[in-house]
N, C-alpha and C positions, 0 to 999 in steps of 0.2 A: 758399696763399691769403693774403693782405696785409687787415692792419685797419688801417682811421684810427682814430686816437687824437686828443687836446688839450689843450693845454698853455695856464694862463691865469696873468700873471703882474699880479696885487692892486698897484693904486694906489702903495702904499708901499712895493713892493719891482722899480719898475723901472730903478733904478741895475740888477740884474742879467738883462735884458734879453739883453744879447750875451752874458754866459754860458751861457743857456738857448738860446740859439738854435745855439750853437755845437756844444753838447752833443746837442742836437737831431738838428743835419747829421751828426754825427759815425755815428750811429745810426740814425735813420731819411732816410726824404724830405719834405725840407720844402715842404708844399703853398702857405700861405699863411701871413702876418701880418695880423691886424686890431688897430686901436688907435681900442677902444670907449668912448663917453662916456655915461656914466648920469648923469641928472638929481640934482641934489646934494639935493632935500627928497625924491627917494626913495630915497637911497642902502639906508637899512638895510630899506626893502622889495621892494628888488630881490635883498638879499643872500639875506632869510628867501625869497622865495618860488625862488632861483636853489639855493639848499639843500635847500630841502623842510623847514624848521628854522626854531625861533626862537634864532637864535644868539645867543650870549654878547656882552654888549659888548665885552670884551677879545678877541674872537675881529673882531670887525666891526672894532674901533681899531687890532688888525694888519695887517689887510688893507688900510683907507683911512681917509685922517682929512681934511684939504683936499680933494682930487684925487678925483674921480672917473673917470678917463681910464686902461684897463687895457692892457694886452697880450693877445690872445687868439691862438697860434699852434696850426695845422694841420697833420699830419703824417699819412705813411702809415710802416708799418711792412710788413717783405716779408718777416719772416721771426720774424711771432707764435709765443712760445712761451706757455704755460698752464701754472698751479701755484695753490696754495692758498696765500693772504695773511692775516694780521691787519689786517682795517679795522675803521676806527669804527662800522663794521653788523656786524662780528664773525669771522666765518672763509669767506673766498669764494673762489672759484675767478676768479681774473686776468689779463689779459697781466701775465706778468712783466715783460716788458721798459719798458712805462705803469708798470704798480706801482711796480718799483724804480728807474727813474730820478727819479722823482717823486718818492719817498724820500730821494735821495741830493742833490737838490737844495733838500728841508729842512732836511737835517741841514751844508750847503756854507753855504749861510746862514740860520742860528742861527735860523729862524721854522718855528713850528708852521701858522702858516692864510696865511701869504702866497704860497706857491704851491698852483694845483689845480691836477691834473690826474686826467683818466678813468684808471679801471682796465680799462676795457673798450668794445669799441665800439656794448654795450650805453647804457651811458652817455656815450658821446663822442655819438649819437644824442639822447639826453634835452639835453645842455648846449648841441647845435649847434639845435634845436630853440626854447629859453630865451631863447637871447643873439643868435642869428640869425634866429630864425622858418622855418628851413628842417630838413629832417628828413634825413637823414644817404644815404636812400636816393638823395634829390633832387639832395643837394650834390655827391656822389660821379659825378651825370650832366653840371655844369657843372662840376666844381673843373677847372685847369689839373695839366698833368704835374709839373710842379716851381714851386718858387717864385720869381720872374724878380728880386724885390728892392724890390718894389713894397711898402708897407704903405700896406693900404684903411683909408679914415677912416668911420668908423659912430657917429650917433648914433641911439640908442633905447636902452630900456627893459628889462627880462624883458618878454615877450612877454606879453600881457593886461594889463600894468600899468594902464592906463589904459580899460579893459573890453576885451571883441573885438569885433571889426567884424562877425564873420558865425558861424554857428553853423559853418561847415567850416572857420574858423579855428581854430573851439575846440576843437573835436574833433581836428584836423589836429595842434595843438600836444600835448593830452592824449595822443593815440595813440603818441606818443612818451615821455614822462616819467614814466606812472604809467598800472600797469594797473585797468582799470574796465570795466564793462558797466553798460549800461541793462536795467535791468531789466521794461520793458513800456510801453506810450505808440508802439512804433515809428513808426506811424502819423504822428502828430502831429509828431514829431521831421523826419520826411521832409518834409514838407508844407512845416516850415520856424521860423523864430521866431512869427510870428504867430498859428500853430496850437497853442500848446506854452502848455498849464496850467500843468504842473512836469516835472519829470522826476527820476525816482527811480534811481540807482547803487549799484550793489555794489563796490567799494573794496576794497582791501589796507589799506590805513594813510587814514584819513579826515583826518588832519591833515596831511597830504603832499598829498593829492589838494587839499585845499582853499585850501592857499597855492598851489600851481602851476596850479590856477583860478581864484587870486585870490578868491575866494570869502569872502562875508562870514555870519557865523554870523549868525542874526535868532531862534533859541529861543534861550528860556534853559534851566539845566540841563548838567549835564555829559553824559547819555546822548541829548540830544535832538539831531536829526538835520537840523534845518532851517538851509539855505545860500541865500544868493543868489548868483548872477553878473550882470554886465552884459554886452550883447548888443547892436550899435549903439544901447546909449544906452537898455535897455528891461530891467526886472528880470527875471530870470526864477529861480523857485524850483523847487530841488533839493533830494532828499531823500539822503541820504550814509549805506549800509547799509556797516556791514565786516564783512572774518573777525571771528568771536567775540561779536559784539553780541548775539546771542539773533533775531536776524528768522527766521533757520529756521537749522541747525545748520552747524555752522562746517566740518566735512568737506564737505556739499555744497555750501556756499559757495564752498570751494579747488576742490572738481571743477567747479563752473560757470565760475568763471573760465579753469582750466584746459581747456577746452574752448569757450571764447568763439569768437562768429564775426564777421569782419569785415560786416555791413549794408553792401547798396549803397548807402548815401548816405555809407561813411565813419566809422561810429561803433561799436562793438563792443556786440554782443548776444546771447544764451545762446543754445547750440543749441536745437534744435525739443524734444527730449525734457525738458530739464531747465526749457524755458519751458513747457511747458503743465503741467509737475506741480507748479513755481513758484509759476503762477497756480490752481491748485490746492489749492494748501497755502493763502496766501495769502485765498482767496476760503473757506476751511472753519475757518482757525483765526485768522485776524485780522478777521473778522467775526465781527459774530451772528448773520448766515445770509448765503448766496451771492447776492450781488449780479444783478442779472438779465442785465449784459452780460459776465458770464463763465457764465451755464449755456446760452449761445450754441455756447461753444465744445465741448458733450457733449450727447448726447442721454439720457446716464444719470442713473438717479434720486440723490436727494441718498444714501441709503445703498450703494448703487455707486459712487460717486465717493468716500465714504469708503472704501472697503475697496479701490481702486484706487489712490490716496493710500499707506492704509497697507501695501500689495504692495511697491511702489515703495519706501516707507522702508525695509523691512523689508531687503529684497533687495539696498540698498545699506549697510546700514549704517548708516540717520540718524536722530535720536532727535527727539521733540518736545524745543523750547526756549522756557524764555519770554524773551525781550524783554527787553533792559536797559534800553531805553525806555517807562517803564511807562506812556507815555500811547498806546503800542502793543495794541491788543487783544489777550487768548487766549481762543480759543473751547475753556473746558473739555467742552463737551458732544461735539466733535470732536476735539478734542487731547489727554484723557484728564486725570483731576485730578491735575498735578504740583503738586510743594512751591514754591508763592512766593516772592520775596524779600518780607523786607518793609515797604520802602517800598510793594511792589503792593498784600500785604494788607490795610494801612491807608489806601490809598487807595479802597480797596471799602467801606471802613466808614461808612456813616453818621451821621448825627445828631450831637449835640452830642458823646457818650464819642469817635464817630471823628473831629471839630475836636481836642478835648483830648489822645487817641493821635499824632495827628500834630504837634503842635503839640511836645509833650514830646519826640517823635524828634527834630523838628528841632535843637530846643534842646541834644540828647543828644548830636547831631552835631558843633553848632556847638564846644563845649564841647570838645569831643577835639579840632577838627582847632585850635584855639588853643593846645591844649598840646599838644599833637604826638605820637608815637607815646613810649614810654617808654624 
């Protein structure tokens, strides 16, 4: 079975253009060339959101400094092999044949960030997605059998640069780059932009997901969770849960993801089992008591829907967590009196001694992170 792979050769290193391409043929089938123009005041936010990264200047000054005009070539490969690599995300499983030539063309000339290329057609999928707006399934319906000699001229953007046009744009790009689920709203979401309050996501990495939505933080705080996007031209707020954050425990987090379903409109959402005990969890320990449009979805009394809650945790393994966002609720009378942090404890204290407690923490804070760790 044959994978496309992708080969992009960075503004400042297309003097070796025909070496790459040569090296290419040699090895694989060359599908296409593209020679892409990104807008020059957004060069370094096309690079951080085409990364997932706030990269380094000297990493951005290797790749383009004048030019914005790259190389992006397309290949298939007919005879994928797999092995475990060192990358810059740590120890993965490869095309070797992506990995090491990519490799080998760093190291031919002497630059660390001036060529990318996928290691996989996991990722050849995420970048044709970015820099094309098409998703690898699609491409792979229209690409030609070989490459005829032609190079296509393409100007745009990362894809969302400039907001998305429709919400099955956004989703359509998302569902390629970075895994996420909606976590409840479905309703609203189908119906369309118009109908949609917020919409709240569960995430792997919240800082990946939000450059490659383009996504503008509007809390402040480091643990707060509130993003915007634009949507032809209309904000719309999102809420950015990840693995580990405390919203409910970080195994059933990774098992809801791993069992996410595709929604007929397009956008990934939790199976049936793990949403209705979600909204469960959710409606018993991030309130102060159950909201009246989720005891719709049970006819049991609030002390049965506890102890069906706690079956469930029990049975799977998942512990109550609080919140790294402490402007999160925990319903101790439901979720049991766990140990605070405590920024949360001092945030429960009242009156003038809890102004003065918090006031001393901050100050306590400030004070360390100006001198820095020892």
């Amino acid at each position: 079975m044959n994978e496309f792979g992708l080969v992009v050769v960075w503004p400042n290193h297309t003097d070796h253009i025909d070496t790459v391409s040569q090296a290419l043929e040699k090895q694989f089938t060359v599908l296409q060339h593209y020679d892409i123009k990104w807008s020059k005041d957004l060069l370094y936010q096309n690079f951080y959101r085409f990364y997932g990264d706030r990269l380094s200047t000297k990493s951005i000054r290797e790749k383009a400094s004048d030019d914005s005009i790259f190389r992006l070539i397309l290949y298939r490969d007919n005879n994928p092999k797999h092995a475990f690599r060192t990358t810059a995300r740590g120890v993965e499983k490869v095309n070797m044949n992506f990995f090491d030539l990519k490799k080998k063309f760093r190291k031919q000339f002497g630059t660390r960030f001036g060529i990318h290329g996928s290691n996989d057609e996991t990722e050849t999928n995420r970048d044709l997605s970015l820099l094309l707006g098409i998703n690898l399934e699609d491409y792979k319906k229209q690409t030609n059998a070989q490459w005829t000699g032609d190079v296509l001229q393409v100007v745009r953007d990362v894809s969302g640069a400039n907001g998305w046009d429709s919400l099955d744009q956004f989703f359509y790009c998302m569902n390629a780059v970075e895994p996420y689920l909606v976590l409840r709203g479905y309703d609203d979401i189908a119906q369309g932009v118009e109908a949609i309050g917020d919409i709240d996501f569960l995430v792997v990495n919240r800082q990946k997901f939000a450059l490659f939505a383009n996504a503008i933080k509007i809390s402040k705080g480091i643990e707060r969770t509130n993003y915007q996007i634009t949507i032809r031209e209309k904000k719309i707020d999102i809420d950015l849960m990840y693995i580990g954050d405390g919203y409910f425990d970080m195994f059933w987090q990774r098992d809801c993801l791993n069992k996410r379903e595709l929604h007929n409109r397009g956008f990934y959402i939790m199976d049936k089992k793990n949403y209705y005990f979600s909204l469960l969890y959710h409606a018993l320990i991030h309130k102060t008591e159950v909201p009246k449009k989720y005891r719709e979805f049970s006819n049991l009394s609030l002390d049965e829907l506890r102890i069906e809650l706690y079956e469930f945790m029990y049975q799977n393994g998942y512990h109550m967590v609080e919140p790294k966002d402490i402007t999160t609720q925990f319903n101790k009378t439901n979720g049991g009196d766990i140990k605070f942090s405590r920024p949360r404890r001092l945030r429960s204290k009242k009156g003038f001694s809890g102004f003065i407690k918090r006031l001393l923490y901050r100050l306590n804070n400030a004070i360390h992170l100006r001198r820095g760790p020892d």
